[in-house]
C-alpha positions in Angstrom: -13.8 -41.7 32.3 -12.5 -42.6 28.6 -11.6 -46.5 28.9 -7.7 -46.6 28.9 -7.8 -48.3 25.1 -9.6 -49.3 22.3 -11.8 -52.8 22.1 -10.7 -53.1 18.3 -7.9 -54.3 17.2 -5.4 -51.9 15.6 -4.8 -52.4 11.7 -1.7 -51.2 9.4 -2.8 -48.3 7.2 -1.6 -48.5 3.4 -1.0 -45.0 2.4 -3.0 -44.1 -1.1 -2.3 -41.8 -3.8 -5.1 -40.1 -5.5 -5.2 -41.7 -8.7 -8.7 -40.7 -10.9 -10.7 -43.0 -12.1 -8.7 -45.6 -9.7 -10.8 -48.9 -9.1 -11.2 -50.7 -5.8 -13.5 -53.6 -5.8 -14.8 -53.4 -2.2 -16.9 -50.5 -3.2 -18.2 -48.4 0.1 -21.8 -47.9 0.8 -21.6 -45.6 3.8 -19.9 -42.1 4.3 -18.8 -41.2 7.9 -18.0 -37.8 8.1 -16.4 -35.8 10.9 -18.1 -31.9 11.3 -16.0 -29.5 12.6 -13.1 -28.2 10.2 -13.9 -31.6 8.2 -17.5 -30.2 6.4 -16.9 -26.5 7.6 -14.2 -24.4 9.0 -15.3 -24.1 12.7 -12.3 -22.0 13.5 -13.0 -19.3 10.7 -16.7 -19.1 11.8 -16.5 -19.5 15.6 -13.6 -16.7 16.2 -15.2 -14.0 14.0 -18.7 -15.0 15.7 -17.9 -14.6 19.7 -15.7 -11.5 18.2 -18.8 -9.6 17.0 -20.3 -11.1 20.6 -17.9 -9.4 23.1 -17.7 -6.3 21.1 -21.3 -5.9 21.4 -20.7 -6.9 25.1 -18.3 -4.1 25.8 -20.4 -1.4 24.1 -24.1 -1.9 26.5 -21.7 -3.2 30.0 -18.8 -0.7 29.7 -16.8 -3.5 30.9 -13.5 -4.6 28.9 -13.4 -7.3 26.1 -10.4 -9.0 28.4 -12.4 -9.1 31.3 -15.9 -10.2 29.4 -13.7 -12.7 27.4 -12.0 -14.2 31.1 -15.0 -14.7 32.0 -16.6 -16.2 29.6 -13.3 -18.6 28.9 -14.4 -20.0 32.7 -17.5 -21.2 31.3 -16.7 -22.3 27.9 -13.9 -25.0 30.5 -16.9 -25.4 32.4 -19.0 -26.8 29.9 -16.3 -28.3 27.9 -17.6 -26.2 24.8 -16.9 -23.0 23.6 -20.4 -23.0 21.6 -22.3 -23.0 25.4 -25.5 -21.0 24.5 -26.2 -19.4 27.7 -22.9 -18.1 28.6 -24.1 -14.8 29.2 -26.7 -16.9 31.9 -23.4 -17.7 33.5 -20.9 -15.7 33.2 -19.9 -14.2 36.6 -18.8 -10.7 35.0 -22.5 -9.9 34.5 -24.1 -11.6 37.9 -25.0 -7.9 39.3 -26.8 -7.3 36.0 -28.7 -10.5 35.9 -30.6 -9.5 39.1 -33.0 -7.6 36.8 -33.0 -10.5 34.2 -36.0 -8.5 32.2 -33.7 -5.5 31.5 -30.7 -8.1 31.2 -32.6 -10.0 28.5 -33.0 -6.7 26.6 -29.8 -4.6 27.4 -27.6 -7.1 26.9 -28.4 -10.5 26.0 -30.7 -9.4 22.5 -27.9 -7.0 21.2 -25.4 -9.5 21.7 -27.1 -12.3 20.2 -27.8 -10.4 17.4 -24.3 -9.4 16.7 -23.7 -13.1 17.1 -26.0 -14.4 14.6 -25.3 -11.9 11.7 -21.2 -12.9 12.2 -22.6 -16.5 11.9 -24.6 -15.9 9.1 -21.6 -14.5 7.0 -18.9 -16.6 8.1 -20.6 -20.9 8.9 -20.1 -21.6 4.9 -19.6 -25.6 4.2 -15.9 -26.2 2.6 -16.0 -26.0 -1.1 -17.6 -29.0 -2.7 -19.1 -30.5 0.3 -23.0 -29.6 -0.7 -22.0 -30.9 -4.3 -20.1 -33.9 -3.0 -22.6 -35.2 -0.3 -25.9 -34.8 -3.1 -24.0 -36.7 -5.2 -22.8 -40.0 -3.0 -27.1 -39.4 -2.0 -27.9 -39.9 -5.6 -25.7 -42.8 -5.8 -27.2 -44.9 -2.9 -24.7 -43.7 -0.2 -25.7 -43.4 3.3 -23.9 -40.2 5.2 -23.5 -40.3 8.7 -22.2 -37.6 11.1 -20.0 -38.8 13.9 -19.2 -35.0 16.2 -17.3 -34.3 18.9 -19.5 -31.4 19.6 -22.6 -31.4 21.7 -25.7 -32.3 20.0 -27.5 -29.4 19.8 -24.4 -27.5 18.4 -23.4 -30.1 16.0 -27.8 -30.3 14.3 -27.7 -26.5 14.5 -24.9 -26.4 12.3 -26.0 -28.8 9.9 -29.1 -27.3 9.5 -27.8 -23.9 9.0 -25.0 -25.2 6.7 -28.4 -26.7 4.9 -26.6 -30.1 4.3 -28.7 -31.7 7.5 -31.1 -33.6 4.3 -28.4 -35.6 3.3 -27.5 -36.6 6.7 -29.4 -39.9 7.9 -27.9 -39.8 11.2 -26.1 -37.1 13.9 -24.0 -38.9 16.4 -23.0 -36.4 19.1 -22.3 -35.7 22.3 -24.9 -35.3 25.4 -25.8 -32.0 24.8 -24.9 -29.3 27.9 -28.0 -28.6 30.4 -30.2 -25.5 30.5 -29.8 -22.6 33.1 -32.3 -22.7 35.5 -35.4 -21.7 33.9 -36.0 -17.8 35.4 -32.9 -17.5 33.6 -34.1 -18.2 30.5 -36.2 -16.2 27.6 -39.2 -17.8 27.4 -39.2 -17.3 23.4 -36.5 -19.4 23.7 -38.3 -21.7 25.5 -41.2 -21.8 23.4 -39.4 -22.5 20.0 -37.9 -25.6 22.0 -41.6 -26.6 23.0 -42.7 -26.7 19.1 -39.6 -28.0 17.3 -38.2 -24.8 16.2 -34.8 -26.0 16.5 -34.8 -29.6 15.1 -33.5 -30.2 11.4 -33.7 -32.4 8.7 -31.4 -34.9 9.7 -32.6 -38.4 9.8 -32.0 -38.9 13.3 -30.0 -37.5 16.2 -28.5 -39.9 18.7 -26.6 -38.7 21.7 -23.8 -40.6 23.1 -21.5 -40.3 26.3 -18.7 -37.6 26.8 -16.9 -40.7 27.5 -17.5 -41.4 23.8 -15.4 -38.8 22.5 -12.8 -39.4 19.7 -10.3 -41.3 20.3 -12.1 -43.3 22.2 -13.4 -45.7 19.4 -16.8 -46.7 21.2 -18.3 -43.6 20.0 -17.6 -45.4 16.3 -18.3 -48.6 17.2 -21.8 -47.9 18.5 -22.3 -46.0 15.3 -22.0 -49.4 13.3 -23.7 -51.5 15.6 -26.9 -49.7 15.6 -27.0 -48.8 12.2 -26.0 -52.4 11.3 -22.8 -50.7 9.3 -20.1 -53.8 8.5 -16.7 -51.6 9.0 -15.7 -52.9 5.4 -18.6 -50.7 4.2 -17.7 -48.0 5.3 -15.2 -44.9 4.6 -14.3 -42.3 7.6 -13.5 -38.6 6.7 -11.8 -36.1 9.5 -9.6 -34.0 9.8 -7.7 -34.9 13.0 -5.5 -37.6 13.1 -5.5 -38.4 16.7 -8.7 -38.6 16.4 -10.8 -39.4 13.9 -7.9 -41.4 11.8 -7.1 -43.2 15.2 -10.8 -44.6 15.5 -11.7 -45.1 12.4 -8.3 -47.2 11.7 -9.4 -49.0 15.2 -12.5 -49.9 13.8 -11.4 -51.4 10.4 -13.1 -48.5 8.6 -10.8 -47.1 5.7 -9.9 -43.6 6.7 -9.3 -40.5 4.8 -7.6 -37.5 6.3 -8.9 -34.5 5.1 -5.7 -32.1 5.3 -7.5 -29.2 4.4 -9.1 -28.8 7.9 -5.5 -28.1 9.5 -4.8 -25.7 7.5 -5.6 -22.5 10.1 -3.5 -19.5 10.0 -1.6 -18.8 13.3 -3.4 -15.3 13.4 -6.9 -17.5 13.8 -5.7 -19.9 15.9 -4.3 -16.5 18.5 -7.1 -14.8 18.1 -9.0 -18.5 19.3 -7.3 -18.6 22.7 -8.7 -15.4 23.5 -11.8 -16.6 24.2 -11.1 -20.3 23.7 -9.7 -22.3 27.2 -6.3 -24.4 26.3 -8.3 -28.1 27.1 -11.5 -26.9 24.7 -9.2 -25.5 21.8 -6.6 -28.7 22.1 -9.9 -30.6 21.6 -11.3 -28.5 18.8 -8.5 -27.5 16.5 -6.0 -30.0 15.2 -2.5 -29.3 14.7 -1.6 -27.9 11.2 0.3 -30.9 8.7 0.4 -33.3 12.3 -0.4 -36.3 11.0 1.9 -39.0 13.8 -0.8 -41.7 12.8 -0.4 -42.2 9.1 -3.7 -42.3 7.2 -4.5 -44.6 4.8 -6.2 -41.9 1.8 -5.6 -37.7 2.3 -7.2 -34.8 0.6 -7.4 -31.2 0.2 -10.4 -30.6 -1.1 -13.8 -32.4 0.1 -14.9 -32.8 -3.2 -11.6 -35.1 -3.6 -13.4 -38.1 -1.8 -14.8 -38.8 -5.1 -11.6 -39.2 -6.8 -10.4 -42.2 -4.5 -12.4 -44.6 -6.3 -13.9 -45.9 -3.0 -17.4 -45.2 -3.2 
């Protein structure tokens, strides 16, 4: 259960213009950076991804993309995660099919994957600036850390994928979700997990408690205690305010809002809840130009952090 407030005292953001070349003499030695729609538009990868998925579902069951995508909507709530790997493991629409899991594994679950993958590979691009942004503060002595909502094998996929996981000394996530029981499982899968297939270059990976999640600010909070972060060093980047602005300002850490993340058209953000449960997406997606909490710095382009004069 998320505790009912935050341990940190609340401090009085001072809203900032963007003013180049601007100096501020605490200078910031550590980046915490937010993932989803902060260093990647989750929303413009994930919809087009499970898109290709279910259409590739339809064609090999014969059953209806409403019906495959009901179904698999029960198990994204399920899991709290509409990223769950092994939804087609559990998806009841396919639980006659599954009884020969060989044929299932090659009927169904390869093509689908496949169509999966290649909508990933085209449409999981880092915001402009971000690679260019994050190498640079690197080169400068700045320590980036990764604070995600998502589950943790979601969240290190991403970043490795995004190939921006070397400049990333630390993923904090959430638990990630269990595996199916193991007959339902390809054992290639299995066998890439035994040798490490799946791990990137980030420094580390710590996994925290769902209870963790944003706003609760002991997700944060743990962050700086066990990297041994002093909240005056450090500069938060996200681009929800009721979340990440709400911790971060909890915290003491200066916050910047990146705008550019709410910025989903409606036609997205439809074609999201039909596949997406109402509790996962209100988690997920933030609302375009909501911003009750007022942040203390706000951009619109990643690459803008630099332009703050904070680091």
């Amino acid at each position: 259960m998320t505790p009912a407030g935050p341990r940190f005292p609340l401090r009085r953001p001072i809203p900032h213009t963007i003013i180049p070349g601007a100096v501020i003499a605490d200078r910031k030695r550590v980046l915490i950076a937010d993932a989803d729609n902060t260093l990647y538009s989750w929303v413009d990868y994930i919809v087009p991804s499970l898109e290709a998925m279910v259409d590739a579902l339809a064609r090999v069951t014969g059953f209806s993309r409403s019906d495959i995508a009901s179904s698999m909507r029960k198990v994204f709530e399920k899991f709290n995660t509409n990223e769950y790997a092994f939804v087609l493991q559990e998806a009841d629409i396919f639980a006659d099919l599954r009884k020969d899991f060989a044929r299932f594994q090659e009927t169904v679950i390869n093509p689908s994957r496949y169509a999966f993958n290649r909508a990933r590979e085209r449409y999981l691009q880092p915001y402009p600036g971000v690679r260019k942004t994050l190498r640079h503060l690197v080169n400068q002595g700045i320590k980036i850390f990764v604070l995600s909502d998502a589950p943790s094998f979601s969240a290190e996929q991403r970043l490795k994928r995004l190939e921006i996981a070397p400049y990333v000394s630390a993923l904090y996530a959430l638990k990630t979700y269990p595996l199916p029981r193991s007959v339902h499982l390809d054992q290639a899968i299995l066998n890439r997990m035994k040798v490490g297939y799946y791990r990137s270059q980030v420094g580390k990976v710590v996994e925290m408690d769902h209870a963790f999640e944003k706003p609760n600010p002991e997700g944060l909070g743990q962050l700086l205690r066990r990297e041994r972060i002093r909240p005056g060093q450090a500069v938060l980047v996200g681009d929800n305010p009721k979340k990440d602005i709400v911790v971060a300002q909890a915290c003491s850490v200066a916050d910047v809002w990146a705008r550019y993340g709410t910025a989903i058209a409606p036609e997205m953000r439809s074609r999201l809840s039909f596949y997406s449960a109402p509790s996962v997406q209100r988690r997920n997606v933030a609302a375009e130009g909501e911003a009750q909490v007022v942040p203390a710095h706000t951009i619109d382009r990643f690459d803008q952090l630099l332009e703050l004069g904070l680091f």
